[in-house]
C-alpha positions as CSV (number, residue, x, y, z in Angstrom):
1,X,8.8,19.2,-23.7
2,X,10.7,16.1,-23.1
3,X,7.2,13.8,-23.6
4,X,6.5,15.8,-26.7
5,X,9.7,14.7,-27.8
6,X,9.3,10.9,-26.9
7,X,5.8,11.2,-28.7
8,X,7.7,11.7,-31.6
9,X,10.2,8.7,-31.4
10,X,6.8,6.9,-30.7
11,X,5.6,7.7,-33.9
12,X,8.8,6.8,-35.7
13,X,8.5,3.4,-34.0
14,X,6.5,2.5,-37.7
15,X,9.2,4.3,-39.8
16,X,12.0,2.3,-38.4
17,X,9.6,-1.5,-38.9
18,X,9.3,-0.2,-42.5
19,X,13.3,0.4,-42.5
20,X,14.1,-3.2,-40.9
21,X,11.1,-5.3,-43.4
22,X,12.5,-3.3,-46.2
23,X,16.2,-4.5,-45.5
24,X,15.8,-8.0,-44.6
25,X,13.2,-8.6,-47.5
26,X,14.1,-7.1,-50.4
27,X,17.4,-7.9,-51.9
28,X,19.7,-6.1,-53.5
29,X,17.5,-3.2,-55.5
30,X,17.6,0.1,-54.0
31,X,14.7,2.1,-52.2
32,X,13.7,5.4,-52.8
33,X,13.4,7.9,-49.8
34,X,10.4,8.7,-48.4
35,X,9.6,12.8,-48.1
36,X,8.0,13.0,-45.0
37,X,4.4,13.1,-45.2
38,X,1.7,12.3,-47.4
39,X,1.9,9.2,-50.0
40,X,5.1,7.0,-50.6
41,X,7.5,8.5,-52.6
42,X,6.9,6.8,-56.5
43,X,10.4,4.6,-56.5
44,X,12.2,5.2,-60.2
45,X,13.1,2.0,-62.2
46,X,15.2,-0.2,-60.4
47,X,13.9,0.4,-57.0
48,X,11.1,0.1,-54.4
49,X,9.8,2.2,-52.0
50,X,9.1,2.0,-48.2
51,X,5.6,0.7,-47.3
52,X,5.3,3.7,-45.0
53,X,3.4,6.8,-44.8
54,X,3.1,10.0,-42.3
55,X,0.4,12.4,-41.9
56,X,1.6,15.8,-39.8
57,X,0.3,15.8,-36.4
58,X,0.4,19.0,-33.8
59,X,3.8,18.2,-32.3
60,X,5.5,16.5,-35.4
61,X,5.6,17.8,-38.5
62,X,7.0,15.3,-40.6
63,X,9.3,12.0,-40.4
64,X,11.3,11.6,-43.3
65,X,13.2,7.9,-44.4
66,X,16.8,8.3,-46.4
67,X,16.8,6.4,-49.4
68,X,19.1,3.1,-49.4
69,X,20.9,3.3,-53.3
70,X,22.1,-0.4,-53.0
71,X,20.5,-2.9,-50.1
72,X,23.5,-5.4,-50.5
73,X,26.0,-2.6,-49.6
74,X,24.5,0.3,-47.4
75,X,26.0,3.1,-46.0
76,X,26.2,4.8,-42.4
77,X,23.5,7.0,-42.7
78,X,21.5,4.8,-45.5
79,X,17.8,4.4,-44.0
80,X,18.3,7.2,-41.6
81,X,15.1,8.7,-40.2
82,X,14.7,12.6,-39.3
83,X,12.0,13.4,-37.0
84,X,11.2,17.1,-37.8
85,X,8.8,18.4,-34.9
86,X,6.5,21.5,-35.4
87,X,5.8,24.9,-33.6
88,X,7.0,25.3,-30.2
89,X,8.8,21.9,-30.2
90,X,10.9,22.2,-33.3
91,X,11.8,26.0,-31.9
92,X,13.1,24.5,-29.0
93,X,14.7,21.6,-30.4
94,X,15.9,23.5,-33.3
95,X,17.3,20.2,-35.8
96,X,15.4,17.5,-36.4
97,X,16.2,14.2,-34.2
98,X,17.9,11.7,-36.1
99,X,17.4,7.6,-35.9
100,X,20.6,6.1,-37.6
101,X,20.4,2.3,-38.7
102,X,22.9,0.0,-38.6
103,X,24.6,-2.9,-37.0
104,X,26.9,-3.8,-34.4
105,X,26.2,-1.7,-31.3
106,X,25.9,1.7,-30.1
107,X,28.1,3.4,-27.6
108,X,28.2,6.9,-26.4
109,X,27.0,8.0,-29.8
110,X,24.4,9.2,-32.2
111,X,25.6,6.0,-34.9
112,X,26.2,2.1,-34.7
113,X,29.3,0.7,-35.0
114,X,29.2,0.1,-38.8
115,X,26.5,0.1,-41.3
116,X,23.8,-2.1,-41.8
117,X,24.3,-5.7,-42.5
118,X,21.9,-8.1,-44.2
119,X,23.3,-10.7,-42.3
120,X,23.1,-8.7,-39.1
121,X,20.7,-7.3,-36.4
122,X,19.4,-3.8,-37.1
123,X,20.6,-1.3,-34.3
124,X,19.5,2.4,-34.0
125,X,21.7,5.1,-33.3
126,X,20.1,8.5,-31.8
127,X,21.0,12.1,-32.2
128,X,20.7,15.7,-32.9
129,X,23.0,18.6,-34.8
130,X,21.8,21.1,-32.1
131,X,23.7,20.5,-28.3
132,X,21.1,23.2,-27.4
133,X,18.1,20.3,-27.1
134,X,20.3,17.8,-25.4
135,X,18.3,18.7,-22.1
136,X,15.0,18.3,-24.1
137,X,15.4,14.7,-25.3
138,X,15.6,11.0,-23.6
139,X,18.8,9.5,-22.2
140,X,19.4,7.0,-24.9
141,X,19.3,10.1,-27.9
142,X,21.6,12.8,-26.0
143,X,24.4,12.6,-28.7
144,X,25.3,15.7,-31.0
145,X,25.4,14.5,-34.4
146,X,28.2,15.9,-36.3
């Protein structure tokens, strides 16, 4: 189970390079999340959209990318990245696992210290809503996200 998992954060390993290039190129537009599978999500005027896409594999289902409203100002969970894993996997893990941006560093918990930063290091925070799947996942992600 646990390797099922870790395949996951494996595959995520793209999501969060689109995430980090998106941050530290664009500016100050926005960026329109990114649904999980298939094609980009079309960004409405005023932003882009992450240079990313997912097709659903046997263990994960879909990895999803939280839109950022405002790059010059994020938010805690701005650019957040939900890895939703399918059939006997998702059962058992029963939330998806979350990978929270940001900057500072990460401590005993599924978040940084503080939001993103342009003029910062990206840092990724690791967690789940479900206590349940602590067992299931790696050291570095055992944190119950609230």
């Amino acid at each position: 189970m646990r390797a099922r998992v870790i395949e996951g954060l494996n595959l995520a390993a793209a999501a969060k390079v689109a995430v980090e290039d998106i941050f530290s190129t664009v500016g100050t537009t926005g960026v329109a999340s990114y649904g999980g599978t298939a094609s980009t999500t079309a960004a409405s005027s005023g932003q882009t959209s992450y240079a990313y896409e997912y097709a659903a594999g046997s263990n994960v289902a879909s990895i999803t990318i939280a839109a950022i409203p405002v790059l010059a100002t994020p938010a805690m969970e701005d650019g957040q990245i939900a890895i939703t894993y399918a059939a006997n996997v998702g059962s058992a893990l029963g939330a998806p696992l979350l990978l929270t941006p940001g900057s500072g560093g990460v401590t005993d918990s599924a978040f940084p210290a503080a939001p993103m930063r342009l003029s910062q290091p990206i840092v990724w925070g690791c967690g789940i809503a479900n206590a349940a799947a602590l067992k299931y996942l790696p050291a570095n992600c055992r944190y119950v996200v609230p």
